[in-house]
C-alpha positions in Angstrom: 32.5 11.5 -1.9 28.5 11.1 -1.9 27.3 9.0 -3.8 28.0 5.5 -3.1 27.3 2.7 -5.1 26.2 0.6 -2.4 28.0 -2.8 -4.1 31.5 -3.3 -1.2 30.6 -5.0 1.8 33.0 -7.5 3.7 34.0 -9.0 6.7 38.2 -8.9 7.5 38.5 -11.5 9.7 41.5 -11.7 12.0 42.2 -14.6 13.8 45.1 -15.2 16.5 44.9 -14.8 20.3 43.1 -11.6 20.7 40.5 -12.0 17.2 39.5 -9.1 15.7 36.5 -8.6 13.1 36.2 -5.6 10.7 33.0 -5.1 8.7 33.3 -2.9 6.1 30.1 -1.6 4.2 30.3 0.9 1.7 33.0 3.6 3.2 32.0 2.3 6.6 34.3 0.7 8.8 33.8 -0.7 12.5 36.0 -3.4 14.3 35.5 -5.0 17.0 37.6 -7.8 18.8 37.8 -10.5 21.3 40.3 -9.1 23.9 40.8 -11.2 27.1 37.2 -12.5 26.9 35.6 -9.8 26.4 34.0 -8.8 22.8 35.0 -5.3 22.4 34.5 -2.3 20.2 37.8 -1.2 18.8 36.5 1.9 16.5 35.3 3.1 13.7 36.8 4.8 9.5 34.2 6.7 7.5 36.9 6.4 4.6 37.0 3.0 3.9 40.6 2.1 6.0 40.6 -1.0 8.2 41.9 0.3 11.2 45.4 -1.9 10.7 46.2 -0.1 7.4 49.4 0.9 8.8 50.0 -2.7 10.1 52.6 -2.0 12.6 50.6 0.9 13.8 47.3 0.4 14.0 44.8 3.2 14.8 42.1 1.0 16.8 40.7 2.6 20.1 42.5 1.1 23.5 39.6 -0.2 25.1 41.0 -0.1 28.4 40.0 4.1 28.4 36.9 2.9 28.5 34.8 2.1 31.6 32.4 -0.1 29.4 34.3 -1.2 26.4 31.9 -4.2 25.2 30.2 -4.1 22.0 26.6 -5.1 23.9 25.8 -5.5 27.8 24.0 -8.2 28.9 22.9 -9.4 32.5 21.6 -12.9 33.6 20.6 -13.3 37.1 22.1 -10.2 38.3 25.5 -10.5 37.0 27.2 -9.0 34.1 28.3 -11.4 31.7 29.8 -9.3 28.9 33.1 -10.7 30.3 34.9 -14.2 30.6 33.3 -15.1 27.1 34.5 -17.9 25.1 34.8 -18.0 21.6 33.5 -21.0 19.4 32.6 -19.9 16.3 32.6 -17.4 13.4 31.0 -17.4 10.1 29.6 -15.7 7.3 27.4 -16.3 4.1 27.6 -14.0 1.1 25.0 -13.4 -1.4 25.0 -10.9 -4.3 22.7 -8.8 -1.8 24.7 -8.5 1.3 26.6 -10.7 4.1 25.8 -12.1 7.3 28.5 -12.3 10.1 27.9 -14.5 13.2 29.9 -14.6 15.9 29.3 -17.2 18.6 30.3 -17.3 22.4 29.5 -19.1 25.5 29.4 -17.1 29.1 31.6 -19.0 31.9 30.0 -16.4 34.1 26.3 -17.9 33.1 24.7 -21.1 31.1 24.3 -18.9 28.3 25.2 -18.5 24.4 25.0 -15.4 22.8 25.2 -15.2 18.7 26.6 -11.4 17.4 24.3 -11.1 13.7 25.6 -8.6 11.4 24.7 -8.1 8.3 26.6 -5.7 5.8 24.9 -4.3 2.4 26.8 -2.3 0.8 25.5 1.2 2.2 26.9 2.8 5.2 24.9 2.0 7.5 24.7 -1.9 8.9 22.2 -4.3 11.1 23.1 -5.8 14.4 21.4 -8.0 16.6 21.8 -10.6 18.9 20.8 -13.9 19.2 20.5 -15.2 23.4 20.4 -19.2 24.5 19.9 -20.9 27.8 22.4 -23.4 28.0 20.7 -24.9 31.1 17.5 -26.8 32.3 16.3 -23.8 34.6 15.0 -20.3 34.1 17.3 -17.5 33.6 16.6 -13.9 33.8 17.7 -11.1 31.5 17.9 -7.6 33.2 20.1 -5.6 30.9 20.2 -5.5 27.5 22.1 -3.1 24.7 22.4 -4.4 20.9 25.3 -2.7 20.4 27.4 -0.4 22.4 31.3 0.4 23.4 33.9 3.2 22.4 32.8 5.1 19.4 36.3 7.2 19.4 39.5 8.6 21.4 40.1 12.1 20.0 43.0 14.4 20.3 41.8 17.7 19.8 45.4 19.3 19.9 46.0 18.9 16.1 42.9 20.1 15.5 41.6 23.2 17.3 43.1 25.8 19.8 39.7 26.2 21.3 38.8 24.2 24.7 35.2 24.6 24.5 34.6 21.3 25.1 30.6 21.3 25.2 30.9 22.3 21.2 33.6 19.6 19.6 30.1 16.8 19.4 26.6 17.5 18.9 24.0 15.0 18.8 20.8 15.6 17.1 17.5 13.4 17.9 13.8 14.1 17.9 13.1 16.4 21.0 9.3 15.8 22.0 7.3 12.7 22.3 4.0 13.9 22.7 1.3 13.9 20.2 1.3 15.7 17.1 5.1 16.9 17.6 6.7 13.7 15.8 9.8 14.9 13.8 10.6 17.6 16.0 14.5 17.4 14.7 17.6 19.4 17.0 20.9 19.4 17.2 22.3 19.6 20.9 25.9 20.3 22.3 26.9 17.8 23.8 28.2 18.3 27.5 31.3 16.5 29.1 28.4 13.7 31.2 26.2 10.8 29.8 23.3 11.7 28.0 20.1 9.4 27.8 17.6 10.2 24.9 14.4 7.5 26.1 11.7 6.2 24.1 8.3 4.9 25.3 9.4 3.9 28.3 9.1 6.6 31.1 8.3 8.9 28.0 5.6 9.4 25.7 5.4 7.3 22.3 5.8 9.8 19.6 9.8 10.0 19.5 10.7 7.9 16.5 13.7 6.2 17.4 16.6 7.6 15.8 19.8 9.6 17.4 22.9 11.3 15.3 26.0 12.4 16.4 28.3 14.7 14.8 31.9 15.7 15.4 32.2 19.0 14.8 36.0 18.9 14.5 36.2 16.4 12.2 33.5 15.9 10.1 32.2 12.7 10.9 28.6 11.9 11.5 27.1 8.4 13.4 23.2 7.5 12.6 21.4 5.1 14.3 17.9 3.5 15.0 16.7 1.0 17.2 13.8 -1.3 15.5 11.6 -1.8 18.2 8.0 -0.5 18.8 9.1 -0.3 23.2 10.5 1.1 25.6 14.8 1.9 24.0 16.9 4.8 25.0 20.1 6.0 23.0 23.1 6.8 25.7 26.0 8.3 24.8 28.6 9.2 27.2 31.2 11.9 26.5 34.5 12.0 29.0 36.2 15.0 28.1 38.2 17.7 30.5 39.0 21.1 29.2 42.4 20.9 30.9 42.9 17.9 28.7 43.2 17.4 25.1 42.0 14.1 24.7 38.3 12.9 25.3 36.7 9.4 24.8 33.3 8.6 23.4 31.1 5.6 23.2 27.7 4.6 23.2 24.9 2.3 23.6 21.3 1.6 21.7 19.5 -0.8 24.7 16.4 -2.0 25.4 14.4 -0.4 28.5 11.6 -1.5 30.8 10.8 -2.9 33.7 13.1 -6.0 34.9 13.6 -9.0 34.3 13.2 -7.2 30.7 13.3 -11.3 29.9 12.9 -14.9 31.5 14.7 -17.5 29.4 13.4 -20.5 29.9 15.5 -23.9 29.6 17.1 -24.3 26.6 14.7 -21.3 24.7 16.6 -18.7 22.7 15.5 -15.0 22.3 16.1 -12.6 19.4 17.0 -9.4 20.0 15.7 -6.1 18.1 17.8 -4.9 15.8 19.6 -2.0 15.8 21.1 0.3 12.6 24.4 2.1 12.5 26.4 3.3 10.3 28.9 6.9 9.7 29.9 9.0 7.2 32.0 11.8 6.6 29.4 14.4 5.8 26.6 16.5 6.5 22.7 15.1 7.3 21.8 14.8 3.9 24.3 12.5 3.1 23.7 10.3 6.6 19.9 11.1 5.7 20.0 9.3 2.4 22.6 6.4 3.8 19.9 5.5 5.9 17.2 5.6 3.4 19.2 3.6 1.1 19.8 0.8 4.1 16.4 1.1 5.2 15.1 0.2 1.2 17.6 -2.2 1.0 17.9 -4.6 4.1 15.1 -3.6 6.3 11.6 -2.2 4.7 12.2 -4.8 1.6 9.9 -7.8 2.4 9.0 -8.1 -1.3 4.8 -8.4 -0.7 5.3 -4.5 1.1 6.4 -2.9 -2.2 6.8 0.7 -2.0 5.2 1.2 -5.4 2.2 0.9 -4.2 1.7 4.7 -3.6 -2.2 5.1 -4.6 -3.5 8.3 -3.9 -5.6 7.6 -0.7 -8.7 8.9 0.6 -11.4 8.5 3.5 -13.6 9.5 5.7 -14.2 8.8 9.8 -16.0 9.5 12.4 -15.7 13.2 11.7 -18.4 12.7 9.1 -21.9 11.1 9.7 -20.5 8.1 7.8 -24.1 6.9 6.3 -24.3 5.4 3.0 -25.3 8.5 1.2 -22.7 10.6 2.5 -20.0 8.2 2.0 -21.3 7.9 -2.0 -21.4 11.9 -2.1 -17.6 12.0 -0.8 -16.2 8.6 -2.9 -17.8 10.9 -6.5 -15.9 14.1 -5.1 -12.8 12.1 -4.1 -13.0 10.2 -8.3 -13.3 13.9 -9.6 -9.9 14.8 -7.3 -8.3 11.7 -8.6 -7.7 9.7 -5.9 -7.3 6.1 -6.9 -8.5 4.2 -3.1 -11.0 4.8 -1.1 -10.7 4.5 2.8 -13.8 3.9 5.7 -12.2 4.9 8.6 -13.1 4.8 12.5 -16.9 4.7 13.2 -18.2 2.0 11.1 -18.7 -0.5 13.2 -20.9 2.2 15.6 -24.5 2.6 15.2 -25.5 5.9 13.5 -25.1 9.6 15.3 -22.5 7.6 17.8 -19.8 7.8 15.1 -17.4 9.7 17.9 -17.5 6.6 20.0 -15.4 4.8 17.9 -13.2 3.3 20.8 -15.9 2.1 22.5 -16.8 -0.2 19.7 -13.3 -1.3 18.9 -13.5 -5.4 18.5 -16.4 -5.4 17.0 -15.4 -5.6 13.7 -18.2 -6.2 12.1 -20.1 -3.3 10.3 -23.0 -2.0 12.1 -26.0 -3.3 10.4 -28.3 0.0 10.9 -25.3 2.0 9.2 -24.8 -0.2 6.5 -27.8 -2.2 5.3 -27.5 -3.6 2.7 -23.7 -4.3 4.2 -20.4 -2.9 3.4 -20.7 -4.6 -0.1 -23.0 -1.7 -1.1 -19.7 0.9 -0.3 -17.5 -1.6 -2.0 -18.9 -1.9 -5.0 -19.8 1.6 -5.8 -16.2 2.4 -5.4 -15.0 -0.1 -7.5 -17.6 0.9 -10.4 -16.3 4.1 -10.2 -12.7 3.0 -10.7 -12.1 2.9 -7.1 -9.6 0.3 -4.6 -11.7 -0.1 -1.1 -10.1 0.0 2.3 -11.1 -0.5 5.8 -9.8 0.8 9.3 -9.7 -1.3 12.0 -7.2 -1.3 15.5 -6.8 -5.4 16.1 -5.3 -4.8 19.3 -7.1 -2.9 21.6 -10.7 -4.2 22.2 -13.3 -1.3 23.8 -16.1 -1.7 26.5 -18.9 -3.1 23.9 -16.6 -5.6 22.4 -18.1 -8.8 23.4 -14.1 -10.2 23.9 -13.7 -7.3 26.2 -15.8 -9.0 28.7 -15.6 -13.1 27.4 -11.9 -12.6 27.5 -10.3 -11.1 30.9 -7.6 -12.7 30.8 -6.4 -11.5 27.0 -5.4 -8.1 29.6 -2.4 -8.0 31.6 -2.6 -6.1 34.8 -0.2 -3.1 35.1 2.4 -2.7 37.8 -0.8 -1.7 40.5 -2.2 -4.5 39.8 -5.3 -3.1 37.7 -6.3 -4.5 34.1 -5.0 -3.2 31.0 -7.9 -0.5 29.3 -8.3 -2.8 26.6 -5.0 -3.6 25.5 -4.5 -7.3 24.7 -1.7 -9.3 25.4 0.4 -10.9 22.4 2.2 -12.7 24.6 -0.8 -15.3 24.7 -1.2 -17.6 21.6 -4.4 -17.1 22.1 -4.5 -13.9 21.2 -2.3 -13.8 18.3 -3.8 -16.4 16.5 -7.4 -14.8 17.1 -5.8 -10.9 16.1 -4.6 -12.9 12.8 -7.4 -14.7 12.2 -9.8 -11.8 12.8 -8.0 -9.8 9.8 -7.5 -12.1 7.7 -11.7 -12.6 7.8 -11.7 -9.2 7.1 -9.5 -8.6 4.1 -11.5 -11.9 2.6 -14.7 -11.3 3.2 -14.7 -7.2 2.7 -12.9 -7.7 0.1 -10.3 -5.3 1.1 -7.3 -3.6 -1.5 -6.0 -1.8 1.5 -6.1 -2.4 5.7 -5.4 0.6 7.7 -4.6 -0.9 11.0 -4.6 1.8 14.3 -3.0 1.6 17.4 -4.6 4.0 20.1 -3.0 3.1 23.1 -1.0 5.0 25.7 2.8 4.6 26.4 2.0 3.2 29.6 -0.7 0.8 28.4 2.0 -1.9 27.4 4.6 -1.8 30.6 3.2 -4.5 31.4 4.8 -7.6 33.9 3.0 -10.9 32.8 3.4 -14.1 34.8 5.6 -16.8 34.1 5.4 -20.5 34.4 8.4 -20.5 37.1 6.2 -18.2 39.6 8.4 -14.9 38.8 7.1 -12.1 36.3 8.8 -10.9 33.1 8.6 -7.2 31.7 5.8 -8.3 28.7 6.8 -5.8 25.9 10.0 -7.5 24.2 7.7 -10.8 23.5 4.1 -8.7 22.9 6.0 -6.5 19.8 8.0 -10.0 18.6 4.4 -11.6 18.3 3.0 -8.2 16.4 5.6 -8.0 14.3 5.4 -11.6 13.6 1.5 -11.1 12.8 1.8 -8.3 10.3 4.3 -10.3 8.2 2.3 -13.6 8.3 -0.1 -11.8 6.9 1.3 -9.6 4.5 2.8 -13.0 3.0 -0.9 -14.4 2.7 -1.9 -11.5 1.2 0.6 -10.2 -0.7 -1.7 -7.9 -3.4 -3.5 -6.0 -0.1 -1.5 -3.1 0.5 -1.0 -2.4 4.6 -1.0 1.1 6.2 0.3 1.1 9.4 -0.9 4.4 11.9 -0.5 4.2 15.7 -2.9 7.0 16.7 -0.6 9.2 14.2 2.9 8.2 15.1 2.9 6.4 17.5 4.3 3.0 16.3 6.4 4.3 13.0 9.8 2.0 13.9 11.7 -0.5 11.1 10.7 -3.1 13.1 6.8 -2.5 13.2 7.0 -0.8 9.3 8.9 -4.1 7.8 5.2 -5.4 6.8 3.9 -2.3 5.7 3.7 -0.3 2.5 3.7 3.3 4.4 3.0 4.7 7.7 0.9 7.8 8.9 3.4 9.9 10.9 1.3 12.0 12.9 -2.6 13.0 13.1 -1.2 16.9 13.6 -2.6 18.0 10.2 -2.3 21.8 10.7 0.3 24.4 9.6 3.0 25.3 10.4 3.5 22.4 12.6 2.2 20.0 9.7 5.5 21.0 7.5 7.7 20.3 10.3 6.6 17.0 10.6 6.8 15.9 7.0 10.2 17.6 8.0 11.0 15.9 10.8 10.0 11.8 9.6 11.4 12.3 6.0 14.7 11.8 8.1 13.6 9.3 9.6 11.6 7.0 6.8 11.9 7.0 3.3 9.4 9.5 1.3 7.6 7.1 0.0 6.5 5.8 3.1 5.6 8.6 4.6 1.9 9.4 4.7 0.6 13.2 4.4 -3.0 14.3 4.8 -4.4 17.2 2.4 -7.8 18.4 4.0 -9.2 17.2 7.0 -8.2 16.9 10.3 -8.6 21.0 11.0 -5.9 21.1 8.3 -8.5 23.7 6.7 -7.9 26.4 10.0 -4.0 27.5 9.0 -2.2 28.9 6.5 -3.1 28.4 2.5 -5.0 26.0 0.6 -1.6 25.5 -1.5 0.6 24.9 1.8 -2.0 21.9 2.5 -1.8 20.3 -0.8 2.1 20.6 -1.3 3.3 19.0 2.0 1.7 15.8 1.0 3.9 16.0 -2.4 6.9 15.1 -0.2 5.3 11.6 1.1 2.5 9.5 0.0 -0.3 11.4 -0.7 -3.7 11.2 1.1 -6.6 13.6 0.5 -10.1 14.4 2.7 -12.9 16.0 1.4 -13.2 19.8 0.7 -17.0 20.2 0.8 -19.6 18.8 2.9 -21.8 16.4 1.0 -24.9 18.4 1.2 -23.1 21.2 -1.2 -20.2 20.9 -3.8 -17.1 21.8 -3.8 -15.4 25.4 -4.8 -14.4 24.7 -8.8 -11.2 26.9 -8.1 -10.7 24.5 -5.5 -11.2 21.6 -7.5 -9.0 22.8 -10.1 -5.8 22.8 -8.6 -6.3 19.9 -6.3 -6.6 17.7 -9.6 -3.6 19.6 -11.3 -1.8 18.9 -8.0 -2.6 15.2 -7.9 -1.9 14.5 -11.3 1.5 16.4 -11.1 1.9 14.1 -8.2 0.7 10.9 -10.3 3.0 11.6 -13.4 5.9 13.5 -12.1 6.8 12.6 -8.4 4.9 8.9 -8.0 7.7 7.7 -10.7 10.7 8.5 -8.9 9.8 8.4 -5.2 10.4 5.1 -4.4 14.0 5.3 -4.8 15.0 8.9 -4.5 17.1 11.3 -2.3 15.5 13.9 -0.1 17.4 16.9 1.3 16.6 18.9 4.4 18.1 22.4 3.8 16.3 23.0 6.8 16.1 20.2 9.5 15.7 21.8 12.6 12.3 22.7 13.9 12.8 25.4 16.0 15.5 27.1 14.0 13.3 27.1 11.1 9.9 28.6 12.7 12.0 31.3 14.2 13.6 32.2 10.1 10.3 32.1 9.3 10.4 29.1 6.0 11.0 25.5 5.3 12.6 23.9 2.5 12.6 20.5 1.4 13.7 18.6 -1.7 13.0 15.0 -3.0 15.4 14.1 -6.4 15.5 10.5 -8.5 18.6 9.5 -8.0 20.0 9.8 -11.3 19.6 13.9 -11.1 17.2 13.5 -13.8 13.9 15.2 -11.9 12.8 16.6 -8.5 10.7 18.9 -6.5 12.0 22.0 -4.0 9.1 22.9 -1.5 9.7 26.3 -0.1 7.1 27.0 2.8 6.7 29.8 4.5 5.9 29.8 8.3 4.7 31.8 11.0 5.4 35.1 10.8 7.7 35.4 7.7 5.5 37.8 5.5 6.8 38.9 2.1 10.1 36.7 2.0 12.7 36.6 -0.1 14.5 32.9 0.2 18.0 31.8 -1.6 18.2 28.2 -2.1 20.5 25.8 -3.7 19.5 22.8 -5.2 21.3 19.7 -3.8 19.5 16.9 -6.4 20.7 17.9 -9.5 23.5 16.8 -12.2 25.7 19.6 -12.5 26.8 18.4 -16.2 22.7 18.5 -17.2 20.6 21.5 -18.4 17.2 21.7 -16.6 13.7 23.4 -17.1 12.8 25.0 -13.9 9.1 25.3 -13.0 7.2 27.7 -10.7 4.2 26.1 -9.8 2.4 29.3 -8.3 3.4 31.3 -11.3 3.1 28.6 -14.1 6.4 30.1 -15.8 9.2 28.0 -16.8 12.9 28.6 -17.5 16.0 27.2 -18.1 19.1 26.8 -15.7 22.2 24.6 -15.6 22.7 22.3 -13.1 25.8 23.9 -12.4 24.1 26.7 -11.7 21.6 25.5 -10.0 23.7 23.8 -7.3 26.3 26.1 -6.9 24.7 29.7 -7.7 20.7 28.3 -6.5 18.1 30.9 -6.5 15.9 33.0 -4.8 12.0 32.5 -4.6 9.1 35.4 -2.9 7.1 34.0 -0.6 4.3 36.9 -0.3 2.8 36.2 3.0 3.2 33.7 6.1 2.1 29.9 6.0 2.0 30.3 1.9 4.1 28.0 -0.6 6.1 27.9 -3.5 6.6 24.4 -5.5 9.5 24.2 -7.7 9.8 21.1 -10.5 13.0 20.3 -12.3 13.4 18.2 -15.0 16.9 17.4 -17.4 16.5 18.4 -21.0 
């Protein structure tokens, strides 16, 4: 069973002494319950079963084998209050779209009320968060904080296996670095009888998109989750498991990190949470991969100004360009004759000519340099638009640099961090003040540029927003939970004011590519690593993470030019949103050969992919980045969801000359008859589905970092 219809979702309520409360959403099931005061998980059915089926004996998890049962951790004032909890209310609200489950409770540890949010859509994945009140007329502090957490499951391994290597029954699989330019990086890991912490942005770098799986190896069943938050969260999962044993325990949590208090209530204020995602299946990662997606489209990335289908085929120039007029003229005619259908100015013009590369320095101006531009940026604007061009700007809203006249009006827009020195230029959301000018600011600029698209940046380091920012009470609060609550808050206030401006979200690449942060925006750059193989990975790596569509890939530019083929460029940003840079300087023109298949590209892309992306199903034959440099290929595939079309990517890597690769294709109906299409050899053929999927076939790759695009279409 993989193909869900996304319609069931429900909440089985279950009053009495001890309440219990199954959600059920798609084939996934998780209960939790209300056991001596304490909300508890009580496990989890990737079949559809509520955990009572067999009412007099019920399957759920004895939370009592577990040190930390609770389904979320919270401390106020130093104590633990996910205990001695008092239930007053539950409720739900059904639409045709979904349902929303709140459970309320009052602490009698603490003056606090805490509100469980759940809401079920039909896929198998669901959204949790929660929803924290000060009861009382002073100042409380929040030092711990997971969204959801508690027993996942208590397995018996006797039925199932004679083996007692523990270290293989789970693996979990996560993005391994969090540096620059490695985003996607995708492993499985055994998973050892101890506690394992996988950290983002806090104490880590912030290129780790936020995302953990774990898969029982034994059974079958896979758990996906992300946290939707642009700070510092880890994943923990903790495994208690002898081999002299046969029955181990796991659970979980998906918390918030940073400096404490993380959060200072004051009287009577409530706090919302981040959300987290989870959901399981019984299946492999394509079909947790496309779970996710299908939530993700669904519940999360579905504000209805941030369409999807707005997938224009982008393209720009920066600071690695002289930016001047003519130049910019000489690129927009090369990027019309490509096809591209919106034309970006990226960093460097608001810098005076020749200082193009000190672009940060600038940042806040936001006004284009008058020696650069004239006769204005209206010159720019209208030449693209007379040549049946959209115009877009760049600008980063949030960090000012050194000539920005804020920079030095405005001290106290910067936080100081933990050694008590100012913030580079990062400014603090925190302060009305602020947000309201950062708002303000781009809305000026979508009016008065007359902007189709804003590109907005975010070049800060992880450590640039652990901040601690003084409260009224005399104490300091960790500034990161309130700072991203006010961004996020920005972006969609201004996406609802300007709903026909489509938004494109990058963070310095990566940096910033979370459901919380990408709710406003039409698609995301993933990463500013442009060059093969590494490049493939990536597209990889964050289709797992993000729907296709949303995705951005770069063709050209960016040193894309210095590895592997001119095809291999061009075909990774098939899988995603396509954006293109220029493939001759504007004193000269470009290669005709060149020319030639970058326009049969795009308008393969245009005609045949655009239509389908926004809702299809992407495979990853090949999701793990170090197993796959050291086979030498990649493969990827992106199908509508009816079976009727898709595209197979077959990219060879490092060291993998003259390959011959089998593949299976996963998108297609095996009761349809398809034409097959090899875009390197321009030949076409037919092949049944059935054969397609279960007998696949087998492409040459000639030499390393070279492609191989496959179509299919039904007939």
């Amino acid at each position: 069973m993989n193909n869900f219809n996304h319609k069931f979702f429900d909440v089985y309520y279950q009053p009495g002494e001890n309440p219990i409360f199954c959600y059920r959403t798609g084939y996934t099931v998780y209960e939790e319950a209300l056991v001596n005061g304490s909300l508890v998980a009580r496990g989890w059915n990737a079949s559809g079963y509520p955990l009572n089926v067999l009412t007099n004996c019920p399957s759920n998890i004895d939370p009592k084998l577990f040190a930390e049962p609770f389904a979320f951790n919270l401390e106020v004032n130093g104590a633990c209050i996910d205990y001695d909890l008092k239930f007053i209310d539950f409720s739900t609200e059904k639409t045709d779209k979904d349902i929303h489950a709140v459970i309320t409770l009052e602490s009698g540890i603490s003056p606090v009320r805490v509100k469980v949010h759940t809401i079920l859509d039909g896929t198998a994945m669901f959204t949790r968060w929660l929803v924290i009140e000060n009861l009382s007329d002073t100042p409380i502090n929040i030092s711990r904080m997971s969204i959801i957490s508690g027993g996942m499951e208590v397995m018996n391994r006797a039925p199932l296996t004679y083996s007692n290597e523990i270290e293989k029954f789970y693996s979990v699989g996560y993005f391994d670095d969090d540096t620059w330019g490695r985003e996607g990086d995708f492993a499985w890991h055994d998973l050892n009888p101890d506690t394992l912490c996988i950290e983002t942005r806090f104490n880590r770098a912030r290129f780790r998109h936020p995302l953990m799986f774990i898969r029982n190896n034994l059974m079958g069943t896979m758990w996906f989750a992300q946290i939707a938050y642009s700070g510092g969260c880890r994943f923990t999962v903790d495994y208690n498991a002898k081999k002299e044993q046969n029955t181990s325990a796991l659970s979980f949590k998906a918390e918030i990190s940073g400096y404490n208090p993380l959060l200072i209530l004051k009287a009577k204020e409530f706090f919302n949470t981040p959300e987290a995602h989870i959901g399981v299946v019984n299946g492999d990662i394509d079909m947790a991969v496309n779970e996710m997606i299908s939530h993700a489209r669904r519940s999360v990335l579905n504000v209805p100004e941030a369409d999807p289908s707005a997938l224009l085929v982008g393209a720009g120039m920066g600071a690695e360009h002289d930016m001047s007029v003519e130049t910019s003229k000489a690129f927009i005619d090369q990027f019309k004759e490509m096809g591209c259908e919106i034309f970006i100015i990226d960093a460097g013009w608001q810098n005076p000519p020749n200082r193009e590369m000190e672009w940060g320095r600038f940042n806040g101006m936001n006004h284009p340099d008058t020696e650069r531009y004239p006769n204005g940026i209206a010159e720019l604007s209208d030449y693209c638009r007379k040549k049946g061009m959209k115009f877009a700007m760049w600008v980063e809203i949030e960090r000012l640099g050194a000539y920005s006249p804020k920079f030095q009006s405005h001290p106290q827009w910067r936080l100081n961090n933990t050694y008590g020195e100012k913030a580079k230029g990062y400014i603090d959301f925190t302060n009305p003040e602020v947000a309201q000018w950062a708002e303000e600011e781009l809305a000026r600029m979508i009016t008065e540029y007359k902007l189709d698209l804003l590109r907005v940046d975010y070049n800060v380091d992880h450590r640039d927003y652990h901040l601690m920012k003084p409260t009224d009470n005399g104490g300091k609060e960790y500034a990161g939970l309130r700072h991203f609550d006010a961004v996020c808050k920005m972006y969609l206030n201004l996406k609802k004011r300007f709903p026909n401006v489509i938004f494109e979200n990058c963070a310095g690449g990566g940096g910033r590519t979370d459901w919380a942060q990408m709710k406003a925006f039409n698609h995301t750059w993933v990463s500013d690593w442009q060059k093969n193989p590494r490049s493939v990975m990536i597209t990889n790596g964050m289709t797992m993470a993000l729907p296709p569509e949303r995705v951005d890939r770069l063709f050209a530019g960016m040193g894309c030019h210095e590895f592997g083929s001119f095809d291999s460029h061009m075909r990774n940003t098939m899988f995603g949103h396509m954006s293109i840079n220029v493939v001759a300087p504007a004193a000269t023109y470009a290669n005709p050969e060149q020319m030639r298949f970058i326009k049969h590209s795009v308008e393969l892309y245009k005609s045949f992919i655009r239509p389908f992306l926004p809702e299809s199903k992407v495979f990853h034959p090949t999701p793990e980045v170090k197993k796959a440099l050291k086979q030498g290929y990649s493969l990827l595939e992106v199908a509508a969801k009816d079976g009727s079309r898709g595209i197979f990517g077959v990219f060879a890597l490092s060291g993998s000359n003259d390959k011959e690769i089998k593949l299976t294709l996963k998108g297609v109906d095996t009761s349809k008859t398809y034409k097959l299409s090899f875009d390197n050899l321009g030949t076409s053929f037919e092949i049944s589905g059935a054969s397609a999927y279960m007998n696949g076939i087998t492409v040459k790759i000639p030499s390393s970092m070279s492609s191989e695009l496959i179509t299919y279409e039904a007939i």
